[in-house]
N, C-alpha and C positions, 0 to 999 in steps of 0.2 A: 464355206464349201457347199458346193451344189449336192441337192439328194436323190438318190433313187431309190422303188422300191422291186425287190424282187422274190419272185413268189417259185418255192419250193416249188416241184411236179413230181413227187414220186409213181403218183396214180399212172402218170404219161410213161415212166421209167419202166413201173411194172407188168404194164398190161398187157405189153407181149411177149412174154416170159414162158416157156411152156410149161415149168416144172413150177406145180401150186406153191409158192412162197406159204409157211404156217400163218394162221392169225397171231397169233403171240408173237414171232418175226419182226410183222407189218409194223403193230403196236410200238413196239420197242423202237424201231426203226423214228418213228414218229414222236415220240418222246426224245431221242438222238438229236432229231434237227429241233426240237422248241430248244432242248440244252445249249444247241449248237448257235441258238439267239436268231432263226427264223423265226417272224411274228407274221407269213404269207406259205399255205401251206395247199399244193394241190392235193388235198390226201385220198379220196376214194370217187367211187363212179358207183351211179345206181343202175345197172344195164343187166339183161338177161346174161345170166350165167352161159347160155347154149352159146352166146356171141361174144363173152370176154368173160372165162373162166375163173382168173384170177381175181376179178371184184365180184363175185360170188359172197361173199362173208364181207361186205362193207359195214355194216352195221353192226358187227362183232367186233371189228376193228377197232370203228370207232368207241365203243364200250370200253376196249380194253384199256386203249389209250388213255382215255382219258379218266377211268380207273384207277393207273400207275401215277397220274400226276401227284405231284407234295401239293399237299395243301395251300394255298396261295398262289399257285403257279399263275403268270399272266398268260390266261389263253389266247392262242393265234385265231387268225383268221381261217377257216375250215373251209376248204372250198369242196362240191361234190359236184360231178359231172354227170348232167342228167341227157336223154334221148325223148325220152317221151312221156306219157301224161302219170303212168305209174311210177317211172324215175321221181316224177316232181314231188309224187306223195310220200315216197320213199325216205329222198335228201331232207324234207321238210319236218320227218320225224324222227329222224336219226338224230341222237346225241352231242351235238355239239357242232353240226353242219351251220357256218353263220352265211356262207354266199353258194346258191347254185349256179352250175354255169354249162352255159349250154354250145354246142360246136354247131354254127351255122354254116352251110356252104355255098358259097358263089358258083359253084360248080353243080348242075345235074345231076350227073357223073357218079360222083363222089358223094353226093346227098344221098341218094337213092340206095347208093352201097355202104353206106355210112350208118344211115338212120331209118333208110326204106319209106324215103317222105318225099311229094311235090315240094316246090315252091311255097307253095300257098299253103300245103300241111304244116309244115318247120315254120312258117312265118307266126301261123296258127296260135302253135305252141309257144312261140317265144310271145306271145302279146299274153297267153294264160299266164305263163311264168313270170312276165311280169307283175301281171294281177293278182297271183298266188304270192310271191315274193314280198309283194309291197304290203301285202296284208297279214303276212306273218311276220313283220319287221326284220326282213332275211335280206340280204343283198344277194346282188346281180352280175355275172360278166356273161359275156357274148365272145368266142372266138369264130371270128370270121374264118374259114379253113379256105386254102386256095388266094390267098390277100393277094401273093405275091407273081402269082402263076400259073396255070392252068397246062398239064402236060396230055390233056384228055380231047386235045383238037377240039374244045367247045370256045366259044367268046369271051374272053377276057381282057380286062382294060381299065385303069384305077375309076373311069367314070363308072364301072358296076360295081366296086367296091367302094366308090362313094355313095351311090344310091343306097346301097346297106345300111352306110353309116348314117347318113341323114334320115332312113326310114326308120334306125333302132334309137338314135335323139329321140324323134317326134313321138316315138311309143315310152320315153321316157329312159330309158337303158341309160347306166351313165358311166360301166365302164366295157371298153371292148377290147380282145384283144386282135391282132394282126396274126394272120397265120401261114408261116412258110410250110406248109403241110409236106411237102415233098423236098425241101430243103434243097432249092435249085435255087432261087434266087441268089446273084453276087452282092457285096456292097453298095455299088451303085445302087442296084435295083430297090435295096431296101432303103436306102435315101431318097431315093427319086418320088419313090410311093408313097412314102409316110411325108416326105415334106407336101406331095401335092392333093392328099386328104386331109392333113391334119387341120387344117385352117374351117372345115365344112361342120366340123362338128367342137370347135371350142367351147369349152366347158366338162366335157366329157374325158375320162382318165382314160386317152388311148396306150395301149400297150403293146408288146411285140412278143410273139412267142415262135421263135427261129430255131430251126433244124440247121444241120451242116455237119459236113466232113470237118475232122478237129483244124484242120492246118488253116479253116478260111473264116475259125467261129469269132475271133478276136473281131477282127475288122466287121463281122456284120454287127458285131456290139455295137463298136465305134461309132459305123454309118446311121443306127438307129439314134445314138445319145444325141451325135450332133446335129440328125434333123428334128430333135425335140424329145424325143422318147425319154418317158424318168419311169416307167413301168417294165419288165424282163422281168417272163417265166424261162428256168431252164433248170435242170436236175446234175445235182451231183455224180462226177466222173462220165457224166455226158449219157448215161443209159436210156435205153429208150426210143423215141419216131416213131416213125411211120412206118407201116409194111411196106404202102405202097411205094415206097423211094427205088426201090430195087437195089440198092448199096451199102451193105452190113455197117459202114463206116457212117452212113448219113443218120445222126441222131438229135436227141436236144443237145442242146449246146451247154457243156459241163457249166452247172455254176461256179465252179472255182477258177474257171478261164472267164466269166463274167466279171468277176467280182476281181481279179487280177487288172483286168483289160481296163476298167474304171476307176478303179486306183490308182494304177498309171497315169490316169487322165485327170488326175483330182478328183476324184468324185466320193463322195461319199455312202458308202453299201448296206452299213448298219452291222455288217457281216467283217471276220476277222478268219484269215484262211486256218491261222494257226487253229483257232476255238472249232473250225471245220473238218477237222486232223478226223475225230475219232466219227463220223457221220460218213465218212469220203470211205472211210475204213470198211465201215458197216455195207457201205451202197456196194463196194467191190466185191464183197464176201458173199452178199446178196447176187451182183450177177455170176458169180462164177457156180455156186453152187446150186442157184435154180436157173440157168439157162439151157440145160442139158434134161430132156425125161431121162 
């Protein structure tokens, strides 16, 4: 049976949440999905509190969490989402952070109100963080933001999302992921793109990290497995996106409709929905009680 691997996003889930989830919450939360036999975990962001409130206390978090583990426990993969040059110092001394990962953007646009960088800035940093990474035996991912789509009237077209991927090879980066940032992209679109990149950079673990309205998320699984994709970020009971989407409905795409949609398909998730029961629990009771100040 064919494998994929997929990587938790609570950090993507919670960040725009208005009402501060507690640290002990978070912690616990994170502990839920290692029990729940996640071993890919997007857990915190190192970002100025003034621009994403809720990862304020990343590094308590992390303490906490991993605090509560038993003794023995087989730790996940920690991913921390960094912007900029204090982010990298930040993830790098944080407790149990093993990959940072950085959001790049095809888009101007979206760069600039994203990270408040050129081009050439964000490129900048992604070539530090490699060299900061690689020297602290820490891995790497890259989300391309915008893979699939540019709703910002700027140029887009897979030939600039392949110059991406071939310029983040050449600096050594060896995993990326694909990013429907605004969760427009149909099935087609996410097959069409990933089958006409993915050939530019073999050897590299390209991945897909898709948004969408629930009723269209099944199929964009499918369109990624079948043009090659074995890597999907998506978060429990689907919480979470973009602001920018404009469509309260357009979010990640529920892990357990991931993990459904591939099973169906033979696939193998590593993940069991039933053992997902009490995580799925925890993630609902988290949005309902901190989405409201």
């Amino acid at each position: 049976m064919d494998k994929v691997k997929i990587v938790e996003c609570p950090r993507d889930a919670w960040q725009g949440l208005p009402r501060q989830i507690p640290t002990k919450v978070k912690a616990a939360y994170l502990r839920t999905l290692v029990e729940a036999g996640f071993r890919h975990i997007d857990a915190v962001s190192f970002v100025s509190p003034q621009h994403v409130r809720q990862m304020a206390d990343s590094e308590a978090v992390l303490e906490a969490f991993h605090a509560s583990l038993p003794a023995g426990t087989a730790l996940p993969e920690i991913i921390g989402i960094v912007v900029n040059d204090k982010g990298v110092e930040r993830a790098l001394a944080a407790r149990g952070v093993t990959t940072l990962g950085y959001p790049y953007s095809i888009s101007a646009y979206f760069r600039r109100a994203n990270a408040n960088m050129s081009r050439s800035e964000s490129r900048a940093l992604v070539e530090q963080m490699r060299k900061a990474t690689k020297s602290a035996a820490k891995d790497m991912v890259v989300h391309i933001s915008m893979a699939f789509g540019n709703p910002y009237e700027e140029p887009w077209g897979a030939e600039i999302v392949e110059e991406a991927l071939v310029w983040l090879k050449d600096i050594g980066v060896r995993t990326v992921s694909l990013a429907d940032t605004v969760g427009t992209a149909t099935p087609a679109d996410v097959r069409k793109l990933y089958t006409g990149v993915k050939d530019c950079v073999a050897g590299l673990e390209l991945g897909v990290h898709l948004h969408s309205r629930p009723e269209g998320a099944a199929q964009k699984v499918l369109a990624a497995y079948e043009a090659g994709c074995r890597r999907f970020d998506s978060a429990l009971t689907g919480l979470g996106g973009c602001p920018f989407a404009g469509d309260d409905l357009v979010g990640n795409i529920a892990t357990e409709t991931v993990v459904r949609a591939l099973v169906e398909h033979g696939v193998e998730t590593g993940l069991d929905l039933v053992a997902l029961a009490p995580a799925m629990i925890q993630s609902q009771e988290i949005r309902e009680k901190y989405s409201h100040e």
